[in-house]
N, C-alpha and C positions, 0 to 999 in steps of 0.2 A: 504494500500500500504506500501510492507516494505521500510527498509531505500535504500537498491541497487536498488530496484523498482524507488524510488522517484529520487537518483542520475540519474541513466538511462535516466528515463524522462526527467530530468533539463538537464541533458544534450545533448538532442533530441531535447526538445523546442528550446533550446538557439541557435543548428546549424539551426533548422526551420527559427528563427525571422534573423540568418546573410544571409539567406540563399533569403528568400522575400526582405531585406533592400535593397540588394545589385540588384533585380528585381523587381522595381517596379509593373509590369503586371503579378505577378505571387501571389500576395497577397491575393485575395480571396482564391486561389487553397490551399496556406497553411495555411490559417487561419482553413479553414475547415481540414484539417491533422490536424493538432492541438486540436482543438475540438473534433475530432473521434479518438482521439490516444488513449488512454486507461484510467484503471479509475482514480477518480477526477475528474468530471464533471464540476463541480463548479469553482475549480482553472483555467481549463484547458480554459473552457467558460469564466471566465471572464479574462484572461491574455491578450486571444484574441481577444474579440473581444474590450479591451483596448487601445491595441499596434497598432490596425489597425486604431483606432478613432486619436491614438497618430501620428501614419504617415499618416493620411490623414492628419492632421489639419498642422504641421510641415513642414518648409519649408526649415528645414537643415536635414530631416531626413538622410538623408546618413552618415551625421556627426553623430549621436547619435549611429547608429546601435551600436558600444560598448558600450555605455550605456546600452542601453536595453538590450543587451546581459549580460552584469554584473547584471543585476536587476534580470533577470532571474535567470540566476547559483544559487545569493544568495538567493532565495527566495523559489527555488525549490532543492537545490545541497546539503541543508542541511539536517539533520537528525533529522526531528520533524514528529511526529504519526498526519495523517490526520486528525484522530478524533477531533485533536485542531485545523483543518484550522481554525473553523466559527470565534474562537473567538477571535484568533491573528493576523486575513488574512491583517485587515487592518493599526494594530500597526505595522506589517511587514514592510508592505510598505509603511507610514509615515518615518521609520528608515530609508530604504535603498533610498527613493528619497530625502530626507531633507536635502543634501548636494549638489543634482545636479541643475541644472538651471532650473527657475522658469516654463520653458516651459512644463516640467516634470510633473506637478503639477498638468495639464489636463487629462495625463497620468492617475495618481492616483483616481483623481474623476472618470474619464469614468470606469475604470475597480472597481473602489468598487462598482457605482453605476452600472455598466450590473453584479454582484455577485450579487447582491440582487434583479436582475430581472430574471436571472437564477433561484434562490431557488424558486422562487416564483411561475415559469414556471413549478415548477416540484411540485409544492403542493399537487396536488391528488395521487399522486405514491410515497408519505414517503414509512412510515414502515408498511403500510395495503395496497397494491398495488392492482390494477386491478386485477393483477393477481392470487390473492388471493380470488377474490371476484369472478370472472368467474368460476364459477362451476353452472351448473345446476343442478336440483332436490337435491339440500343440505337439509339434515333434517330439517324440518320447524317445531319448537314450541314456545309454548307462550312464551311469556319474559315480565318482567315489568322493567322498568324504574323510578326511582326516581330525580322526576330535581328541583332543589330550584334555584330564581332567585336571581341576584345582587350582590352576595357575602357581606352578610351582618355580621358582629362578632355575628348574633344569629346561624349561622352554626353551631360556636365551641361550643356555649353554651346551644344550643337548638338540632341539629342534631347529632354532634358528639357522644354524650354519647346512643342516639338512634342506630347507626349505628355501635359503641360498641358490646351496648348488644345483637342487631340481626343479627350483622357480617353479615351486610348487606352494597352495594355501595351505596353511591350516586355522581350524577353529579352536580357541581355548574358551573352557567352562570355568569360569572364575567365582569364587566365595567372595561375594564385593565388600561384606563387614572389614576383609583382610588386607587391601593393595593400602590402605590407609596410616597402617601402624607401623608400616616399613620394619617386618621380621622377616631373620635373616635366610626364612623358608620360601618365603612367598615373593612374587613379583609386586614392586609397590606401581603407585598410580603413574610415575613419570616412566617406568619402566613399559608398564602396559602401552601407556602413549606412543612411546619409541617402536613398539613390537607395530600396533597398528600401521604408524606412519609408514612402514618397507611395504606396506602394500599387500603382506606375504601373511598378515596373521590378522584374525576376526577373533573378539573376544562379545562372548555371550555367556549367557549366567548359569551359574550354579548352585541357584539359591543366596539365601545372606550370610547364614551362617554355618551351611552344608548339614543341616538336618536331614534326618529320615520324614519326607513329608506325609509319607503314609501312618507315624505315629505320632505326626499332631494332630491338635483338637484345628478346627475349620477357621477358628480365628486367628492361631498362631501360624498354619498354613498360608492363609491369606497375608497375612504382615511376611511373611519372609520371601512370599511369589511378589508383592508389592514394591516392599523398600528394596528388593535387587534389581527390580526394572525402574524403578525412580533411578537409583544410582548410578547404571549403567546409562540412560537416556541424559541423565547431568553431564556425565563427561563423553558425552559424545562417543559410545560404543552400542552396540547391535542389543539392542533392548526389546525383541521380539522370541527368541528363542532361549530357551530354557534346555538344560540337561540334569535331569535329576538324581541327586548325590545317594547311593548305595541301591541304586534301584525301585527306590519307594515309589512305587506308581499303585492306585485305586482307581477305579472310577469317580469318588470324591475326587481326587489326586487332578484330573482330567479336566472336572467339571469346571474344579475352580482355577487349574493352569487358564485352562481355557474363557477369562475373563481378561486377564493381563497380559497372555502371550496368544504368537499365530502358530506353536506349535510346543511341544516340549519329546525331549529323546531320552529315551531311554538305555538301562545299560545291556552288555550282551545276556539274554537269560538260559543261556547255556547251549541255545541251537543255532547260535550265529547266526540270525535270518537276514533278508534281506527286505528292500521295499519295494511291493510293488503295487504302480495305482490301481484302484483308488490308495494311498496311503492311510495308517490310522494315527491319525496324525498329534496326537498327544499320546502314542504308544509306541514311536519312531523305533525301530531297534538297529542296535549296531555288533559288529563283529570285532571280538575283542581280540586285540594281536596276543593274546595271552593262548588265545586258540593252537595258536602257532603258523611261518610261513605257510604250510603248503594250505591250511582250513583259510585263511586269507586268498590265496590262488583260485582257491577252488570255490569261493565266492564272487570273486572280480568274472571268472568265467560264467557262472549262473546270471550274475548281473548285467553281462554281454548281451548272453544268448536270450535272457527275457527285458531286455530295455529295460534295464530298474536299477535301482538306488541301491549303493552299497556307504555305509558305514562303517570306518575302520576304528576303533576305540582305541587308548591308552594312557597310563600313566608315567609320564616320561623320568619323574623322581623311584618309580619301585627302583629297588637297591638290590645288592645280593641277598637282604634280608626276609627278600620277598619267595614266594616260591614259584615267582616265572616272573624273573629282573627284566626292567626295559632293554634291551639290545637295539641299539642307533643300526649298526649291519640288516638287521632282522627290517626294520623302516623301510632301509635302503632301498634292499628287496624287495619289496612290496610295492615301492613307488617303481622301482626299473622295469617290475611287470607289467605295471597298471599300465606306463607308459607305454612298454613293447605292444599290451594289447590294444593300443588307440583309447582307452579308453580315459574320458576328460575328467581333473581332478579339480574339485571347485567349495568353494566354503559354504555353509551349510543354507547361509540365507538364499545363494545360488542354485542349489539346490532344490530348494524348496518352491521356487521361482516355476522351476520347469514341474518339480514333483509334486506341490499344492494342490490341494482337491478344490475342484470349483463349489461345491455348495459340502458343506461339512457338518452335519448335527451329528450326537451321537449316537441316534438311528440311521443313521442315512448319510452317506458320501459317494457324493461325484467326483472320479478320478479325473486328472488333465488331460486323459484318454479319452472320457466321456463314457465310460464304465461305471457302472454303482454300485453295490451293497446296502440292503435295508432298505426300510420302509424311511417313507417322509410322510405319514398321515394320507389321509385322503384329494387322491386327486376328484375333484369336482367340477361339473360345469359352471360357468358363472350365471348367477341368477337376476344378474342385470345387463343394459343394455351394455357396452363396451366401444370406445373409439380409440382411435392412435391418441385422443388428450385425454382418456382417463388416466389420474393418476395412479403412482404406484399406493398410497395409503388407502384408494378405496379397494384394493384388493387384501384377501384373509392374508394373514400372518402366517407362515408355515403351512401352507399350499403351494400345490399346483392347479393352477384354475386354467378352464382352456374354455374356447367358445368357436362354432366354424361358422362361415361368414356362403351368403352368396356375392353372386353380381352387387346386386343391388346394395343388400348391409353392408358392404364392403366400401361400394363409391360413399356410402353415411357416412362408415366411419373412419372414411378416408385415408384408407388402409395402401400400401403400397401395391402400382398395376392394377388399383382398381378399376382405374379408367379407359384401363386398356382391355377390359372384358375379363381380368383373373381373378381369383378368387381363394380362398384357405381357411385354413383356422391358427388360432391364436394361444397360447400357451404362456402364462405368465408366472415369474418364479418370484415370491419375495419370501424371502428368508427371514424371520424374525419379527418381532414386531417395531419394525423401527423402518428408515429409508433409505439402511444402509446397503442392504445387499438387492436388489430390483434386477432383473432379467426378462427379457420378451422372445420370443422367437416367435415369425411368421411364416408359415407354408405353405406354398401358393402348392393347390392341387393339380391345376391345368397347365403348370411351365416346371421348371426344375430350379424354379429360384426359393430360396429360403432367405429371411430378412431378419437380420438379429441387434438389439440394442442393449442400454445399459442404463439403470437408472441415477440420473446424479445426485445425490441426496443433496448436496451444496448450495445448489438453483432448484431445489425439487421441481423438476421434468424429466422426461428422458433424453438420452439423446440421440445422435440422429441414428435413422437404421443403416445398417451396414448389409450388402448383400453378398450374399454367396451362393455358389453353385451348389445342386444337390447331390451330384456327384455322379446320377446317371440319366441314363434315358427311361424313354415310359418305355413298359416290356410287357407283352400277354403272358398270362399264368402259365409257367412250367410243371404246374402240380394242381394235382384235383384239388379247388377250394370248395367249400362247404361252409353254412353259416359258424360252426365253432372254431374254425381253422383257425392256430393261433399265431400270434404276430412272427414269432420266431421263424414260422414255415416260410416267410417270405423274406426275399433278399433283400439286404436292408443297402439305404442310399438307393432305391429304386419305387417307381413309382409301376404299380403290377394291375395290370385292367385282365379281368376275367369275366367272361359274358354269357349268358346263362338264357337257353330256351325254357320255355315252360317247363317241361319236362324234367329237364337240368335243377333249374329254379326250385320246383318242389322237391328235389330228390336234396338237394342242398337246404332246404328251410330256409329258404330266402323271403322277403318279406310280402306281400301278399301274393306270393304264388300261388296258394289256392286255390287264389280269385281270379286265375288264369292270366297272370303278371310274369312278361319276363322284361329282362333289365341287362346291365354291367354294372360289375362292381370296381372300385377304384380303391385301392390299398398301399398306402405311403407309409415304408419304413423309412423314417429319419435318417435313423444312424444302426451302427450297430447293437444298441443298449436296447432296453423297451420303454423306456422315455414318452417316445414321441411317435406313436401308433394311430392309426387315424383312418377310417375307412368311408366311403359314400357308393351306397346303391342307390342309381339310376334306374327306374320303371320306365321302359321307350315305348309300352303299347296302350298309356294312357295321354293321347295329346294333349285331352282339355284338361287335365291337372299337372301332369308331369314331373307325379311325384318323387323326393328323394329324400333319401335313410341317411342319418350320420352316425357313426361311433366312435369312442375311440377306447385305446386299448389301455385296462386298468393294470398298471405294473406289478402291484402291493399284492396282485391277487393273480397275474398272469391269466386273466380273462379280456372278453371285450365287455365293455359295457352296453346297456340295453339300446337297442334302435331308435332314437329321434327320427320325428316325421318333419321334417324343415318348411 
């Protein structure tokens, strides 16, 4: 935001805050104007929802509104580059309250502490967003990982000069309570800085104080999953990934990783597995060099031959004391392989880049494959009308809503190709109940285009649609279909027309055969998953109605769902 930008706003908020003081009953209406007013998320979130905590608790608030008003101007009216909010947000406002009355004082705590529950609120959507990550069929290949535990001074003295000569990364899992007290075990904070700056080392957490998370209570879990991503995100290191110290993983373990981070890895649990999408992605596993060279080999081989993520674990301080000591030789090895087999060695948030599952609950994951596992609740038809401007909040939370469209509804709802006589259905994904996660895909039934968008929670709208090919041609059925034939039977990325005489018709249960109706049916496998299943029969021997059947295919349950008469 530039400097006129910030003036502007300061002084936009400032008439906001005279403008609720002076009406009480209109407080919420402009706290949220405030909040939605533009960018600065952060400031704008926590001014507000400050000021409101500061007039509800206040019982002179009428008298202060000039204050607050002053507090604003100064804090937003001046000319400082956002990019220093985080780190003077709160010396700021120390300065500009520490002359008013002590009332003020609540003021300050409530709005630093809702900034810091803001940032915090927004942890999965830094600077590797959802929306980065929602693409389906993205190039899947091997990757290896190199992860050393603890952040121990044998990094620099035993890894570094390895990761030198192989200009190779690696990730450290750092205990953040420890770079601090500069012991003579541990890597302190200039040192980690240094390891960073070669380009060659990612430091991600390891909790605060390297507890077993799985035996704490849910509060002490949450402070120690919390203050290690606050501290790594201060000084500027990878504050989204977690490795969890002795293996302590639960499904609590998960639940709550999964508020604060975009993934968390676990240690080797004895079968050296590897990953492959969909990923379980707060259950990451890795193969510990403890296994030995050749169980190392003969993973990187596995992870070739099935396009998947391999995990290499260690601790580069075990000693001879240990009963299987780190060996730098044994490293060596293992990166000369990796290397001889082509296969790319990359840090973890790299990783995770290509191997991240596009829609992740922990029922239900879409690999970057476009593969699943699990249920995600009921897919439903939508029980309203539907256009390219409805938004994503009028759609259910944790659905798959889908709606098919003709000519006509289509040119309504001014859907893409409408106008050119095409036509589809509509399948819409929001994740959660919030605006963060929004997905559309459109499937024109009559061409082989497919139209996919994303929603931006920032500007709530979508944005624009993107097209893509569906990968084939329309093709007459290879295989006797029949009304329960299930998606699977047909080839998927193809659009499959099978035509049905009466005769055909009834012997298939096709829909008023009977009544002496025959028809084609038209059957759109998406992709390869069962996702996106979708069928219309056509009746050609009634002119003056010209009826048609839609379905579509329910995944949860690998059925079709019941015939609509459109």
């Amino acid at each position: 935001m530039g400097v006129c930008d910030m003036n502007e706003y300061g002084k936009r908020v400032a008439k906001k805050m005279e403008n609720f003081m002076d009406e009480p009953n209109s407080v919420d209406r402009e706290i949220n104007d405030i909040q939605n007013a533009i960018e600065g998320y952060e400031v704008r979130g926590a001014l507000a929802a400050g000021v409101k905590k500061a007039f509800d608790k206040s019982k002179t608030a009428q008298v202060k509104s000039e204050e607050a008003t002053e507090i604003t101007r100064n804090l937003l009216d001046d000319s400082f580059d956002t990019s220093k909010i985080n780190a003077n947000f709160e010396q700021r406002l120390d300065d500009e309250i520490n002359n008013l009355q002590p009332e003020w004082t609540g003021f300050k705590d409530d709005t630093v502490n809702q900034f810091k529950e803001d940032k915090i609120q927004r942890n999965l959507i830094d600077d590797w967003s959802f929306y980065k990550a929602l693409q389906l069929n993205r190039e899947m290949k091997p990757l290896l990982v190199l992860v050393d535990d603890d952040g121990q001074k044998t990094v620099a003295t035993k890894l570094l000069p390895i990761a030198q000569e192989y200009n190779v990364p690696i990730s450290i899992a750092i205990v953040t309570s420890l770079p601090e007290q500069n012991l003579p075990t541990h890597l302190n904070l200039e040192e980690l800085k240094q390891l960073q700056e070669t380009g060659l080392f990612e430091i991600v957490s390891h909790t605060e104080t390297h507890k077993n998370l799985a035996e704490l209570s849910k509060k002490q879990r949450e402070s120690e999953l919390l203050n290690s991503k606050l501290w790594l995100r201060e000084h500027g290191f990878e504050h989204n990934i977690i490795v969890y110290p002795y293996g302590g993983w639960s499904q609590a373990v998960a639940n709550d990783t999964r508020k604060y981070y975009a993934s968390g890895i676990n240690i080797d649990s004895g079968s050296s597995q590897i990953n492959t999408a969909p990923i379980d992605t707060y259950n990451i596993q890795r193969v510990y060099i403890d296994k030995g060279v050749s169980t190392a080999k003969s993973r990187i081989d596995q992870a070739i031959a099935n396009k998947s993520l391999m995990i290499l674990g260690m601790h580069s301080w075990y000693g001879q004391d240990r009963p299987y000591p780190f060996k730098e030789e044994e490293l060596r090895e293992i990166i000369e392989y990796a290397q001889a087999q082509n296969i790319e060695i990359v840090t973890l948030k790299e990783a995770l880049q290509t191997y991240g599952n596009v829609i992740d609950f922990p029922n239900f994951k879409m690999g970057s494959n476009g593969e699943s596992t699990g249920t995600i609740g009921m897919l439903e038809r939508s029980p309203l009308p539907i256009s390219a401007d409805t938004p994503l909040t009028d759609f259910k939370p944790d659905k798959i809503t889908y709606l098919e469209f003709s000519v006509p509804t289509a040119k309504t709802a001014n859907l893409p190709e409408a106008f050119e006589g095409n036509y589809g259905f509509l399948i819409t994904i929001r994740i959660k109940d919030s605006e963060l996660y929004g997905y559309q895909k459109y499937t024109l039934i009559n061409s082989n285009n497919i139209y996919e968008r994303r929603w931006d929670f920032e500007r709530h709208t979508w944005n624009k649609w993107v097209k893509t090919e569906a990968g084939g041609k329309v093709q007459d059925s290879i295989i006797p279909v029949n009304n329960s034939t299930p998606l699977t039977d047909f080839e998927s990325n193809k659009i499959t027309l099978t035509k049905f005489s009466v005769p055909q018709a009834k012997a298939a249960d096709m829909p008023e055969a009977n009544d002496g109706k025959l028809g084609f049916l038209t059957t759109y496998r998406v992709d390869s998953s069962e996702l996106y299943g979708y069928q219309e029969y056509r009746i050609t021997n009634s002119p003056e109605t010209n009826p048609i059947y839609t379905r579509v295919w329910d995944f949860n349950n690998h059925i079709w769902h019941a015939w609509i008469l459109k």
